[in-house]
BALOBA-1460 file (C-alpha; in Angstrom, 3 decimals):
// residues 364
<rec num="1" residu="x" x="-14.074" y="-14.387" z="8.272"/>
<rec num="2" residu="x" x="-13.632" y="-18.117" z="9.287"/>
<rec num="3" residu="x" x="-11.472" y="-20.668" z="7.140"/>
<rec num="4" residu="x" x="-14.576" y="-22.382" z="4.887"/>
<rec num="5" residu="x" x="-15.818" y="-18.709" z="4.723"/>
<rec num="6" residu="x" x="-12.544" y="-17.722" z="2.883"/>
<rec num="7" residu="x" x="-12.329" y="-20.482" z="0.905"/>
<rec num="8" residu="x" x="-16.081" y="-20.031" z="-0.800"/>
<rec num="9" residu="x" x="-14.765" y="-16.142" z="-1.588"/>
<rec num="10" residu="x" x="-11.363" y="-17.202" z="-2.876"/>
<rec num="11" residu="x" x="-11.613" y="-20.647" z="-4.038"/>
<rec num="12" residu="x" x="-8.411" y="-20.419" z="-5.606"/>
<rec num="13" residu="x" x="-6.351" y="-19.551" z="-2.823"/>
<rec num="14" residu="x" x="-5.628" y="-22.647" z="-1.537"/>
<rec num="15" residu="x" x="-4.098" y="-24.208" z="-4.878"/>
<rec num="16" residu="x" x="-2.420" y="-21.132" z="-5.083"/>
<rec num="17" residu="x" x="-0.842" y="-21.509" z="-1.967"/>
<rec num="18" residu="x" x="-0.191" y="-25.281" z="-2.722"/>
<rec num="19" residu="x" x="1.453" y="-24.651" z="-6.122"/>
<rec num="20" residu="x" x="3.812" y="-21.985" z="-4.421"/>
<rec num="21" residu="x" x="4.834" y="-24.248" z="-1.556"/>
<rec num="22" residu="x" x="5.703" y="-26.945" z="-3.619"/>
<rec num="23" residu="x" x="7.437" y="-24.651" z="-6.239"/>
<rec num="24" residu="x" x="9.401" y="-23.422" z="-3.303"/>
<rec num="25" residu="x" x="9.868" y="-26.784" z="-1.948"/>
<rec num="26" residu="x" x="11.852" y="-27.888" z="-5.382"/>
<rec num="27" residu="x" x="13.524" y="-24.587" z="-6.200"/>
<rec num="28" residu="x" x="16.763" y="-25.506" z="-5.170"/>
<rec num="29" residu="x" x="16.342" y="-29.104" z="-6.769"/>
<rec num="30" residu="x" x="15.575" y="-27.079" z="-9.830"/>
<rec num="31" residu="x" x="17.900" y="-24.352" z="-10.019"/>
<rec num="32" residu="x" x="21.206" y="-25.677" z="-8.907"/>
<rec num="33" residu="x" x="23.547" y="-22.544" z="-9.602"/>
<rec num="34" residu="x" x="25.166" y="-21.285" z="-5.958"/>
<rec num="35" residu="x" x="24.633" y="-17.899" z="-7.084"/>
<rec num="36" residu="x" x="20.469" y="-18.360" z="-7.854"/>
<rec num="37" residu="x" x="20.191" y="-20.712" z="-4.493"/>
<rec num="38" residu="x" x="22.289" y="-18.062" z="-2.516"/>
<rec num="39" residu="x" x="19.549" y="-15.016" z="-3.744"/>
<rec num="40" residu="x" x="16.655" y="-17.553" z="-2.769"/>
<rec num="41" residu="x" x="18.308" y="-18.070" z="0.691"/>
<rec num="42" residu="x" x="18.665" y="-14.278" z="0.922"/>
<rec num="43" residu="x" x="14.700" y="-13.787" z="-0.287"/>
<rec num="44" residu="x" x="13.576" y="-16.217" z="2.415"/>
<rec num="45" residu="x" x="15.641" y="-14.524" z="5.166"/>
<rec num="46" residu="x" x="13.808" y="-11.126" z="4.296"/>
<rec num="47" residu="x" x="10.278" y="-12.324" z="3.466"/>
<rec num="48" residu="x" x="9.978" y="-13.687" z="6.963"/>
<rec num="49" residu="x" x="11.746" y="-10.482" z="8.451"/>
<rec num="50" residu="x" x="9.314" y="-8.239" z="6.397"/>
<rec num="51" residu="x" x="6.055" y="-10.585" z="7.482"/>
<rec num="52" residu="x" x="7.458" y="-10.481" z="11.032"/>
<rec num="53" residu="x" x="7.192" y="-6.449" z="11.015"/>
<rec num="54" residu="x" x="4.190" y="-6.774" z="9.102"/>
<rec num="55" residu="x" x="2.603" y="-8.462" z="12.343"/>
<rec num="56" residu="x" x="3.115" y="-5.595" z="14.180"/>
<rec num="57" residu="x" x="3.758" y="-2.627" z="12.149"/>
<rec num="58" residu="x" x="1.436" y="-3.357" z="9.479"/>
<rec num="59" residu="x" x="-2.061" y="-4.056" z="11.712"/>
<rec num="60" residu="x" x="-1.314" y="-1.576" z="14.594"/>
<rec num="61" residu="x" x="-0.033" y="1.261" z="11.980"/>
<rec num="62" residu="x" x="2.975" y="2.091" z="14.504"/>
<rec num="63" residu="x" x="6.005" y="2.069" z="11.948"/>
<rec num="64" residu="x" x="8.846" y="0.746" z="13.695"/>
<rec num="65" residu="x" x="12.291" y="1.438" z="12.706"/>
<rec num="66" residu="x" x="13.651" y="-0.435" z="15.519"/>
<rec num="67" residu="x" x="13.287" y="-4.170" z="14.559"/>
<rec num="68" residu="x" x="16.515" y="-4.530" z="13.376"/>
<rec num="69" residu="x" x="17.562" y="-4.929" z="17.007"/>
<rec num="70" residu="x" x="15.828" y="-8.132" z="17.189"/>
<rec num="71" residu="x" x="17.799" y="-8.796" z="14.140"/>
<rec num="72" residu="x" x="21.067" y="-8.324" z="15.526"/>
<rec num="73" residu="x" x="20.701" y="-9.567" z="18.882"/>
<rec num="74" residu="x" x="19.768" y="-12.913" z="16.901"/>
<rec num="75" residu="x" x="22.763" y="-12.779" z="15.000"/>
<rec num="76" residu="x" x="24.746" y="-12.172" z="17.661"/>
<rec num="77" residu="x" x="23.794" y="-14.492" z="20.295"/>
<rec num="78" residu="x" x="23.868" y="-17.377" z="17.466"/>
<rec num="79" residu="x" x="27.730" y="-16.318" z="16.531"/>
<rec num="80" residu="x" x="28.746" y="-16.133" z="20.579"/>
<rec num="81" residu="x" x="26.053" y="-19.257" z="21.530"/>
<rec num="82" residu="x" x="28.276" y="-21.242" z="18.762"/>
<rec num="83" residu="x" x="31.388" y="-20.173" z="19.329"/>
<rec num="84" residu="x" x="31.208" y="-20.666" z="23.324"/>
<rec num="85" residu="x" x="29.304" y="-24.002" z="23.096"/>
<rec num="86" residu="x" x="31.484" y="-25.865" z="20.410"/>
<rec num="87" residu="x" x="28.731" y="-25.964" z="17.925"/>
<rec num="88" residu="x" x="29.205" y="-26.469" z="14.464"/>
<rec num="89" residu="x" x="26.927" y="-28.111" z="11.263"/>
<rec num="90" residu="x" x="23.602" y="-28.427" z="11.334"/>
<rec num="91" residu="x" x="23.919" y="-28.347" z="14.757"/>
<rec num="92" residu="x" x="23.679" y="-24.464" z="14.795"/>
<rec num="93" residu="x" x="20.436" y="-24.829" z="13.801"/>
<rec num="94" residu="x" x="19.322" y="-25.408" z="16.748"/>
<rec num="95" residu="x" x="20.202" y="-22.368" z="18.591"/>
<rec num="96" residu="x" x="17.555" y="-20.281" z="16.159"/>
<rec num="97" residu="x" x="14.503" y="-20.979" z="18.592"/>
<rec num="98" residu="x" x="16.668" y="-19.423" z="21.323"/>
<rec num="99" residu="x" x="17.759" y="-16.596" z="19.300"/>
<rec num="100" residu="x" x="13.944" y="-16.146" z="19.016"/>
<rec num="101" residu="x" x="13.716" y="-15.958" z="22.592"/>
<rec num="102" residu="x" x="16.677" y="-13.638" z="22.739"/>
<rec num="103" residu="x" x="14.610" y="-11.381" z="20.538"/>
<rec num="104" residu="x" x="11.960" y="-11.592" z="22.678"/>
<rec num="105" residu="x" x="13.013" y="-11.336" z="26.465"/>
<rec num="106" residu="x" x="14.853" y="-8.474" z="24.654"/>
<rec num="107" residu="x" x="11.317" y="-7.081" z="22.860"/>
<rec num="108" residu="x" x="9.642" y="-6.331" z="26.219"/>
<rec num="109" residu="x" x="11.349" y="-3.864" z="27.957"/>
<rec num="110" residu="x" x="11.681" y="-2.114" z="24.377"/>
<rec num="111" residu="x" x="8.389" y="-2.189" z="23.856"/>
<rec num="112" residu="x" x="7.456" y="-1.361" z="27.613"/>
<rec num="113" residu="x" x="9.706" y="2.202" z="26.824"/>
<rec num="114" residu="x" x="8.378" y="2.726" z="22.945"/>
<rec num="115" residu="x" x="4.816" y="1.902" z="23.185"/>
<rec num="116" residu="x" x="4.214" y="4.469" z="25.791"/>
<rec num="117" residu="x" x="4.139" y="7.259" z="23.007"/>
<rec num="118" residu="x" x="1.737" y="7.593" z="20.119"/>
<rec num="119" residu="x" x="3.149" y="6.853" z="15.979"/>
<rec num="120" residu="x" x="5.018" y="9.757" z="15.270"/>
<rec num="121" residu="x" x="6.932" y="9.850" z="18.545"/>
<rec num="122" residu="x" x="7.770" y="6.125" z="18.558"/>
<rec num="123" residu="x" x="9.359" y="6.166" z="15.239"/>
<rec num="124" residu="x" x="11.489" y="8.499" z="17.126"/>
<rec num="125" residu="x" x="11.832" y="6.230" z="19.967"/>
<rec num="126" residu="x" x="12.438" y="3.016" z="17.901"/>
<rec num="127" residu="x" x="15.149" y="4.672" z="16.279"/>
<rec num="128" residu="x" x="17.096" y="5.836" z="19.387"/>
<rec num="129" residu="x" x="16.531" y="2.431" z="21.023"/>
<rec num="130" residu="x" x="18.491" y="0.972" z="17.776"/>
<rec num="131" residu="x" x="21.581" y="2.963" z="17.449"/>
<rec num="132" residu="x" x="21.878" y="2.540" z="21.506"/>
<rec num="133" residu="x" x="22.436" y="-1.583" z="20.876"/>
<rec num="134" residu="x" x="24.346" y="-0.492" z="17.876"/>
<rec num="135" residu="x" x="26.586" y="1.689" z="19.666"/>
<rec num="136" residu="x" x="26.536" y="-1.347" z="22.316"/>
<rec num="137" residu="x" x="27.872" y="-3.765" z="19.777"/>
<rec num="138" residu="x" x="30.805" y="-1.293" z="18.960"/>
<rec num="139" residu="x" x="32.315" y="-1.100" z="22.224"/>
<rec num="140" residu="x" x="31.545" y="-4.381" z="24.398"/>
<rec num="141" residu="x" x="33.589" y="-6.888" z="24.701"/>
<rec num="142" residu="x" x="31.151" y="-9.953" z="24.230"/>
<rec num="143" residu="x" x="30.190" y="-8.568" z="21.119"/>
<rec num="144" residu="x" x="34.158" y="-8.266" z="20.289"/>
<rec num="145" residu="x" x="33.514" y="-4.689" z="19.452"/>
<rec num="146" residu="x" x="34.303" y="-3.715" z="16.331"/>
<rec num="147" residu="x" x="36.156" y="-6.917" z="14.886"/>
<rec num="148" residu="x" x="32.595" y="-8.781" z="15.292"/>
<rec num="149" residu="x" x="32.265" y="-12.052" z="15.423"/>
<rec num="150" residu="x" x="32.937" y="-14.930" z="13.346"/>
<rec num="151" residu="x" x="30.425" y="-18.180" z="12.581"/>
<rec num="152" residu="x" x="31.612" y="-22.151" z="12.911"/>
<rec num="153" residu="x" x="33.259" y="-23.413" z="10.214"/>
<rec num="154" residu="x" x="30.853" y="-25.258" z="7.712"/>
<rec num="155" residu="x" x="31.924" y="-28.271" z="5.745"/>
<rec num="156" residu="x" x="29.394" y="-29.318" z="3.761"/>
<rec num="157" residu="x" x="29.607" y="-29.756" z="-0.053"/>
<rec num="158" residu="x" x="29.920" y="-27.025" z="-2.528"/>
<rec num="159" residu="x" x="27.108" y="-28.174" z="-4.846"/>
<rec num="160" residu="x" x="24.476" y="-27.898" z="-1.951"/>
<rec num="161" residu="x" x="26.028" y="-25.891" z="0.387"/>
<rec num="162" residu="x" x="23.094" y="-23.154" z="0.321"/>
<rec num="163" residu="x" x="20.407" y="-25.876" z="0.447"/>
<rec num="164" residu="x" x="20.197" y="-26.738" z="4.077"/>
<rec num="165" residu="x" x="20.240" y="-22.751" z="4.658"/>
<rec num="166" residu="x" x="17.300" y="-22.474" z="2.340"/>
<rec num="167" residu="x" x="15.094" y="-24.896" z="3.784"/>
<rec num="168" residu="x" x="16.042" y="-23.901" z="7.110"/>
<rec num="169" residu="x" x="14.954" y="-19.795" z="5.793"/>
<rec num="170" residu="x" x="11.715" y="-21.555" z="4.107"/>
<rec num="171" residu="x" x="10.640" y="-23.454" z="7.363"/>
<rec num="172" residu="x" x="11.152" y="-19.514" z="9.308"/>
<rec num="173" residu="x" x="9.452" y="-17.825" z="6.360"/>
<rec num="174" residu="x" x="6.225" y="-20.806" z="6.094"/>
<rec num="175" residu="x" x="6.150" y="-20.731" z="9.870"/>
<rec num="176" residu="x" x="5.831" y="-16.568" z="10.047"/>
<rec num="177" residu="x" x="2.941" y="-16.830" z="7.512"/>
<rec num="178" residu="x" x="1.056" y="-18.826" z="9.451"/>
<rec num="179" residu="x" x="1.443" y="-17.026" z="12.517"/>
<rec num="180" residu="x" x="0.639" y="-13.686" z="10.812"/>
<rec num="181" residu="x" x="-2.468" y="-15.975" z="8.788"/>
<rec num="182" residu="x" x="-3.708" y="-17.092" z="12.610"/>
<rec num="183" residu="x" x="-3.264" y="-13.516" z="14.377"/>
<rec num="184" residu="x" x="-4.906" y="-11.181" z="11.351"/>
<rec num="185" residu="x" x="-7.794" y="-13.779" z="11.724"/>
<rec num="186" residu="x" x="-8.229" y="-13.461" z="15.194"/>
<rec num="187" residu="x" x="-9.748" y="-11.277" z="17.914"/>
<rec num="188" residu="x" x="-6.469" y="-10.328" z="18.840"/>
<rec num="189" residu="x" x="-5.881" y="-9.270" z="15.418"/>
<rec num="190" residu="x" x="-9.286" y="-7.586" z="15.609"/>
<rec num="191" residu="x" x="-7.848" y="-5.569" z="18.341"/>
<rec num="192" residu="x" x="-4.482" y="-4.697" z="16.010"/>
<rec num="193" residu="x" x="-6.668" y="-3.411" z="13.206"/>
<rec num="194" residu="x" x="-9.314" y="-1.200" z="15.688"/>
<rec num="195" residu="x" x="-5.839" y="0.440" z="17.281"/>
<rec num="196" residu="x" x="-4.470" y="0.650" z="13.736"/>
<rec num="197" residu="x" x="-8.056" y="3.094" z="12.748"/>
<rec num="198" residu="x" x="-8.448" y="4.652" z="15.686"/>
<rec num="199" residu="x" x="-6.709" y="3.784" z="19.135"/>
<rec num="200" residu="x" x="-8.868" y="6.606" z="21.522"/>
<rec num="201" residu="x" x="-12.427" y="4.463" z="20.242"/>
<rec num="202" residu="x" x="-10.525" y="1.319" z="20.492"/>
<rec num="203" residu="x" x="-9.722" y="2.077" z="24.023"/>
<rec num="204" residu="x" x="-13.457" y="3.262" z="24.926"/>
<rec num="205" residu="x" x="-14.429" y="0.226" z="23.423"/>
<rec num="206" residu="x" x="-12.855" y="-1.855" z="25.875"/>
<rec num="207" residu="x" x="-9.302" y="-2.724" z="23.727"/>
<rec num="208" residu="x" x="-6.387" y="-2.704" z="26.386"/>
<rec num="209" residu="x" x="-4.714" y="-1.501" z="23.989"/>
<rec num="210" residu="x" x="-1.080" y="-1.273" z="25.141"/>
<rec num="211" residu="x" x="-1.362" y="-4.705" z="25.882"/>
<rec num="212" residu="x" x="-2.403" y="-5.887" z="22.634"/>
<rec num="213" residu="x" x="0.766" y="-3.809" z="21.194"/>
<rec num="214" residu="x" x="3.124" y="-5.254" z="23.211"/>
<rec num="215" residu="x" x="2.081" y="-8.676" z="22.598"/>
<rec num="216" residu="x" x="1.943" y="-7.788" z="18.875"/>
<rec num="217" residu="x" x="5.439" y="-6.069" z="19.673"/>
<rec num="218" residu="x" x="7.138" y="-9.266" z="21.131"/>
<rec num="219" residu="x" x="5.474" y="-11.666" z="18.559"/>
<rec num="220" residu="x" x="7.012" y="-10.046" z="15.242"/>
<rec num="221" residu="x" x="10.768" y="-10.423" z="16.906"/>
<rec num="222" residu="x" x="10.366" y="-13.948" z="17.397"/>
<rec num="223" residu="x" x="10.976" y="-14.772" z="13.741"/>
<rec num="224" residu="x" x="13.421" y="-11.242" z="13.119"/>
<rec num="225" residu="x" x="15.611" y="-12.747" z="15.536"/>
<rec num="226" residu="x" x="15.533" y="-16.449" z="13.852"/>
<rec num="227" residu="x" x="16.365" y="-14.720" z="10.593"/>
<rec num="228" residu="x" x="19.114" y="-13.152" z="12.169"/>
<rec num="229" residu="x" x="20.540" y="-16.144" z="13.158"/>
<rec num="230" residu="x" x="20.441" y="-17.545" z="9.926"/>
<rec num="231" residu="x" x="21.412" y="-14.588" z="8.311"/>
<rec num="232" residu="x" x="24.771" y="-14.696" z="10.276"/>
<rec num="233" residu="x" x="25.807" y="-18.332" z="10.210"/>
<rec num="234" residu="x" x="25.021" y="-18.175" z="6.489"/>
<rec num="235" residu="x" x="27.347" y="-14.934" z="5.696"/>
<rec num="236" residu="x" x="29.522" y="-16.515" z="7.884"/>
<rec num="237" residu="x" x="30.486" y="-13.198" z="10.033"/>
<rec num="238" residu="x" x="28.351" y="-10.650" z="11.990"/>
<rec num="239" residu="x" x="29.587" y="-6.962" z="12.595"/>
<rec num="240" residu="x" x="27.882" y="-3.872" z="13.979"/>
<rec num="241" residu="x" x="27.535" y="-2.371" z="11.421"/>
<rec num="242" residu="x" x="25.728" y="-5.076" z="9.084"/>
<rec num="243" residu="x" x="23.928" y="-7.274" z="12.097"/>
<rec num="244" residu="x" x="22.556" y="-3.400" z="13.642"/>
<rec num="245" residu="x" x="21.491" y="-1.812" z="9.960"/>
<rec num="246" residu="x" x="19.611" y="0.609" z="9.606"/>
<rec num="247" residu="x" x="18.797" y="0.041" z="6.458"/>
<rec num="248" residu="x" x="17.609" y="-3.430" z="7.504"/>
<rec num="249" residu="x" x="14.091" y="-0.996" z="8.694"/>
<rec num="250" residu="x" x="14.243" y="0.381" z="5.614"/>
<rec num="251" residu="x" x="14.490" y="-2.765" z="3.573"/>
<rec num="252" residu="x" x="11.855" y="-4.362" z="5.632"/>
<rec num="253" residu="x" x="9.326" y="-1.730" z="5.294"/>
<rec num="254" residu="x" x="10.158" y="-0.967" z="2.303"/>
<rec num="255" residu="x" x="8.956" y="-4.540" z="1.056"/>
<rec num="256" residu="x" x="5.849" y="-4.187" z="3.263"/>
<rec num="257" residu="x" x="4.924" y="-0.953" z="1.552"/>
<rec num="258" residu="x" x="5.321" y="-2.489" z="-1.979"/>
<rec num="259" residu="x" x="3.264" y="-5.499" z="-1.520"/>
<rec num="260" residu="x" x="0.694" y="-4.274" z="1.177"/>
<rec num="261" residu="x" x="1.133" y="-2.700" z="4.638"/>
<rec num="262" residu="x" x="-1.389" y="-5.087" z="6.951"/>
<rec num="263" residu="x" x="-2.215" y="-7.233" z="4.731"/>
<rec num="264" residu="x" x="-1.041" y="-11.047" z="4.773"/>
<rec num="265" residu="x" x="1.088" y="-11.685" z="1.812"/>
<rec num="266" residu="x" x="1.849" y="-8.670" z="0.655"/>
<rec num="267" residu="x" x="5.128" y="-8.585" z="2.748"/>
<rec num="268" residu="x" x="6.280" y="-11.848" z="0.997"/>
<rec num="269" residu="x" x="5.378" y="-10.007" z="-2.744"/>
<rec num="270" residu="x" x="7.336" y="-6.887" z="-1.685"/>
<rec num="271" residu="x" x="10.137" y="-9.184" z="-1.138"/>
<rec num="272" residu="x" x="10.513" y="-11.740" z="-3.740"/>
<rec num="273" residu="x" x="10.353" y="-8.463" z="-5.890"/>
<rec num="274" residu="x" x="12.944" y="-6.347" z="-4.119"/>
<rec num="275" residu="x" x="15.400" y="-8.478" z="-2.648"/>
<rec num="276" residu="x" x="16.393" y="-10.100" z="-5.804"/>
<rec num="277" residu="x" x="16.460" y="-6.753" z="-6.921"/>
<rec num="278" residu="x" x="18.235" y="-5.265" z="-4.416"/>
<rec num="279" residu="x" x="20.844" y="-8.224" z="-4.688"/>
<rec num="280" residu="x" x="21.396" y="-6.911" z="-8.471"/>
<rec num="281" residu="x" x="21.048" y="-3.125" z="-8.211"/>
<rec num="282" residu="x" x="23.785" y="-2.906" z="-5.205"/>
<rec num="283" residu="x" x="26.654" y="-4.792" z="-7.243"/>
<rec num="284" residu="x" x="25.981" y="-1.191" z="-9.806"/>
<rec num="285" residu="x" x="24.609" y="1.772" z="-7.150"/>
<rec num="286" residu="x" x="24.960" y="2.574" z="-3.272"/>
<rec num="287" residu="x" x="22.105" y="0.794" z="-1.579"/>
<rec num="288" residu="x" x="20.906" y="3.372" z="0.525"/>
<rec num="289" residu="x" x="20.041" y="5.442" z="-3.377"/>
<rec num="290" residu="x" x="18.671" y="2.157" z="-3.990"/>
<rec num="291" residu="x" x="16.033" y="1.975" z="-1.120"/>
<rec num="292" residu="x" x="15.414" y="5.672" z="-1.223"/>
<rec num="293" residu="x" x="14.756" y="5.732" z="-5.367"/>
<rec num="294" residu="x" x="11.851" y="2.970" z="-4.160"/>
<rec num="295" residu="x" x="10.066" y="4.013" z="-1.556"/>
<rec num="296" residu="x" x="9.534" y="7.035" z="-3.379"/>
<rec num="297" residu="x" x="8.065" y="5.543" z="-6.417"/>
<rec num="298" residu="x" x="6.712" y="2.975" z="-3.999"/>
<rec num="299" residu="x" x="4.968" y="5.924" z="-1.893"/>
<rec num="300" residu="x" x="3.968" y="8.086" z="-4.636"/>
<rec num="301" residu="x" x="2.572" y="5.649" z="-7.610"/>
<rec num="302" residu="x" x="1.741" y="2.748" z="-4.789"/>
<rec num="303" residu="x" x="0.587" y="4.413" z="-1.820"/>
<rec num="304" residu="x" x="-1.553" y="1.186" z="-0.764"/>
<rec num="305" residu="x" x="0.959" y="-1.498" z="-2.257"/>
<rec num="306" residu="x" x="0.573" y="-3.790" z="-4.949"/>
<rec num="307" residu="x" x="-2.116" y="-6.306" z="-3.495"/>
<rec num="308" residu="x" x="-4.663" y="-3.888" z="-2.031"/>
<rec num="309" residu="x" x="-4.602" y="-1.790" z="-5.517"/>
<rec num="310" residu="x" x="-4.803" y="-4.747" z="-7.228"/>
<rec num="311" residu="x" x="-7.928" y="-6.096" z="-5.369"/>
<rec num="312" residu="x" x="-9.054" y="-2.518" z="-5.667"/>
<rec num="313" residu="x" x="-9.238" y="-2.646" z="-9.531"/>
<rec num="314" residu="x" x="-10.462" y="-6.134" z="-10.009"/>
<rec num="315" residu="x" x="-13.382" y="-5.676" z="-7.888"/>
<rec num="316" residu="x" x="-13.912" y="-2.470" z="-9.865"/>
<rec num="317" residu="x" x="-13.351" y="-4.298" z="-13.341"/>
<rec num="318" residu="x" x="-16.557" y="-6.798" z="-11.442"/>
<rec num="319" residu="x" x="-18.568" y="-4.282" z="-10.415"/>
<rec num="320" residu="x" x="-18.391" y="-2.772" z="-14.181"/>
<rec num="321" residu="x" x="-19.047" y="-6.060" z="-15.368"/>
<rec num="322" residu="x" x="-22.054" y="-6.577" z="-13.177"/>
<rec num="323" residu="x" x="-23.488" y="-3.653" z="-13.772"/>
<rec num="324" residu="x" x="-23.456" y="-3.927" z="-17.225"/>
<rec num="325" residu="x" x="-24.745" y="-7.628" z="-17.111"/>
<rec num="326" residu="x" x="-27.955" y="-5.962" z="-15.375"/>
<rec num="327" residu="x" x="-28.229" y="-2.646" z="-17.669"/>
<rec num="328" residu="x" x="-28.524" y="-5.313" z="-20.706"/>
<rec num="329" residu="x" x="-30.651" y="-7.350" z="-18.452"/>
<rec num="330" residu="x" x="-33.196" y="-4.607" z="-18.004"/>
<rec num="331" residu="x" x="-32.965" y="-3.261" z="-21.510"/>
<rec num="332" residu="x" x="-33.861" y="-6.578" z="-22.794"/>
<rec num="333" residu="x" x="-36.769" y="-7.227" z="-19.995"/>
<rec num="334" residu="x" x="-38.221" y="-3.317" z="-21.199"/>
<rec num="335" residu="x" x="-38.121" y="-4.923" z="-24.730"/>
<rec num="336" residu="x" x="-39.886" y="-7.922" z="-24.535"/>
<rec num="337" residu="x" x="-42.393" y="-5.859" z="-22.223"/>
<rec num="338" residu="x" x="-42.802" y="-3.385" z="-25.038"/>
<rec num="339" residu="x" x="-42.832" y="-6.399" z="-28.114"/>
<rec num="340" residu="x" x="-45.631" y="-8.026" z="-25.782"/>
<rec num="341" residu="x" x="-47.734" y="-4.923" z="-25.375"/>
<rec num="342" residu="x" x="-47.652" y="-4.036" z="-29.219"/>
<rec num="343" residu="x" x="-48.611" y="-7.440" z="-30.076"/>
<rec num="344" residu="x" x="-51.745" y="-7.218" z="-27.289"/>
<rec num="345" residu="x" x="-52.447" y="-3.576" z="-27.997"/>
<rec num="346" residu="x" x="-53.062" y="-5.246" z="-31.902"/>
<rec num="347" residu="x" x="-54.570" y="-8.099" z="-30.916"/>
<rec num="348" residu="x" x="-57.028" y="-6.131" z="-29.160"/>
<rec num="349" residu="x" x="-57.475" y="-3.721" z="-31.825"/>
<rec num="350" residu="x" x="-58.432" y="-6.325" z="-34.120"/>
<rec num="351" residu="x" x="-60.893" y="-7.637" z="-32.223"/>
<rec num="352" residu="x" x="-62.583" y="-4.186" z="-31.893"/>
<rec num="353" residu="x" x="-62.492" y="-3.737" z="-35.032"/>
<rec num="354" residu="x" x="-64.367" y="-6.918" z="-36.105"/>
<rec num="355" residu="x" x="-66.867" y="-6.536" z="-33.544"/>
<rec num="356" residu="x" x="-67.733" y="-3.072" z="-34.945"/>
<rec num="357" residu="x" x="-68.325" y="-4.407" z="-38.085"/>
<rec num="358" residu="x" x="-70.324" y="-6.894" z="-36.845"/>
<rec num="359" residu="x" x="-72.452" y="-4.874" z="-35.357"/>
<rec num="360" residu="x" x="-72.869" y="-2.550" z="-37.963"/>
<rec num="361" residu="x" x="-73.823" y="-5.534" z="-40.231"/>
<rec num="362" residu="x" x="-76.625" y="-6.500" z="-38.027"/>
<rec num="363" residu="x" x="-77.647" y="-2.584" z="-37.775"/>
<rec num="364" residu="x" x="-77.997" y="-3.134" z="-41.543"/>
């Protein structure tokens, strides 16, 4: 489907996306509490983590539950990068393009190991590849083991300290939309989505197809490791534990799931819904009860995610419509056929009957 091809079937769409930009764009302008901005900041962070994994995870249909080592690696190279460069402000900023790159030197040879299995056996894989750079970040020294690592010092003003974080996580967020917008419109995305239904055909059909995954596979870390980054110089602190999280997989498919595995925004609807959610529900239960509860209700009443079942029904709901549009259609075409042949059938009637008494008047 090209771009004026998309627009004529969704003429709305690009309004839609217009309206949202700009209501993004003046959110923090609008909504001036630290506590709102800070949950927007957080939102950002995770809908470009969640449309990063999408890119890979949602059109191949491998389900990684590795990616938060792209995370982590981000974070940590922007903490130690900072720290061992003298970099402080907005100055950090800077180092999240190379935190991509950390995240995706690093993606290779992890995808070089993983990829070589089929789904259920790289889930595996992915896992075991995580805890090893978790375990990694507990005992070396340039990660300062267990004590972590602290972010510059950041004096900006309280009233808008979140804001530059929040346009920074809006530029990562815009920026992994379009990327997953250009690839799930492409032949390379074509590729992703014949793997995704059936990798053997794919591969008789002339898709190199472990060369499409790990291209798919280093592409969705660049912007997990900018969010990393971020995340860390805006919590101010990065430790194992939190910058190698497993429930960071969770979280990120979990929001993926909800909105629509594969499909282009529903990793951004999974989370605007869940991560200001999540942000609430933690301060009262465990988080890991939290994720669980979800993906089970996600799983069971949502199996396709919000967007596809929603698409689902309307164009139901149109086809109804439609069809009902041409049963009263026909039913009024059948009677204005059967109206016209009465009035003929009498017409002609008539006239038979006068010209039988015509001629029996003449007879006479």
């Amino acid at each position: 489907m090209t771009v004026s091809t998309a627009v004529r079937a969704w003429p709305w769409r690009p309004a839609a996306i217009a309206v949202a930009c700009a209501a993004l764009a003046v959110f923090p302008l609008v909504f001036t509490n630290p506590l709102v901005t800070e949950v927007g900041v957080y939102t950002l962070i995770f809908v470009a983590a969640a449309a990063g994994w999408n890119i890979f995870s949602g059109y191949s249909g491998y389900i990684s539950l590795g990616h938060a080592v792209f995370f982590g690696s981000g974070a940590y190279f922007v903490g130690i990068a900072a720290k061992d460069w003298h970099l402080s402000g907005s100055g950090v900023f800077a180092l999240l393009p190379v935190a991509a790159a950390v995240a995706a030197v690093i993606a290779v040879p992890f995808g070089l190991i993983a990829l070589r299995v089929r789904r259920h056996t790289f889930v595996v894989i992915t896992i075991a590849i995580f805890f090893i750079f978790q375990l990694m970040a507990f005992n070396l020294a340039i990660t300062n083991g267990s004590a972590g690592v602290l972010a510059p010092n950041v004096f900006w003003q309280a009233a808008t300290f979140n804001d530059p974080f929040y346009y920074v996580a809006f530029a990562i967020a815009a920026l992994t939309m379009c990327i997953s917008w250009l690839i799930r419109r492409s032949r390379f995305g074509l590729h992703l989505l014949a793997i995704r239904d059936d990798e053997d055909r794919a591969r008789s059909l002339g898709v190199r197809a472990m060369r499409v995954k790990l291209v798919a596979f280093v592409i969705s870390a660049v912007p997990i490791g900018m969010a990393g980054g971020l995340w860390m110089y805006f919590t101010g602190q990065v430790l194992p534990q939190y910058g190698f999280d497993p429930l960071l997989d969770l979280a990120v498919a979990l929001m993926a799931f909800l909105g629509g595995l594969g499909t282009i925004s529903g990793p951004v609807l999974g989370a605007a819904l869940l991560e200001p959610l999540q942000q609430y529900l933690t301060l009262q239960f465990s988080v890991g009860i939290v994720y669980g509860a979800m993906f089970l209700v996600v799983i069971m009443f949502l199996p396709r995610g919000i967007i596809p079942t929603t698409a689902e029904r309307l164009a139901l709901l149109r086809a109804r419509r439609h069809d009902r549009r041409a049963a009263a259609g026909t039913q009024t075409s059948a009677d204005g056929g059967r109206e016209a042949g009465g009035d003929a059938g009498g017409d002609a009637g008539g006239d038979a009957h006068t010209g039988s008494a015509a001629v029996t008047g003449e007879t006479r």
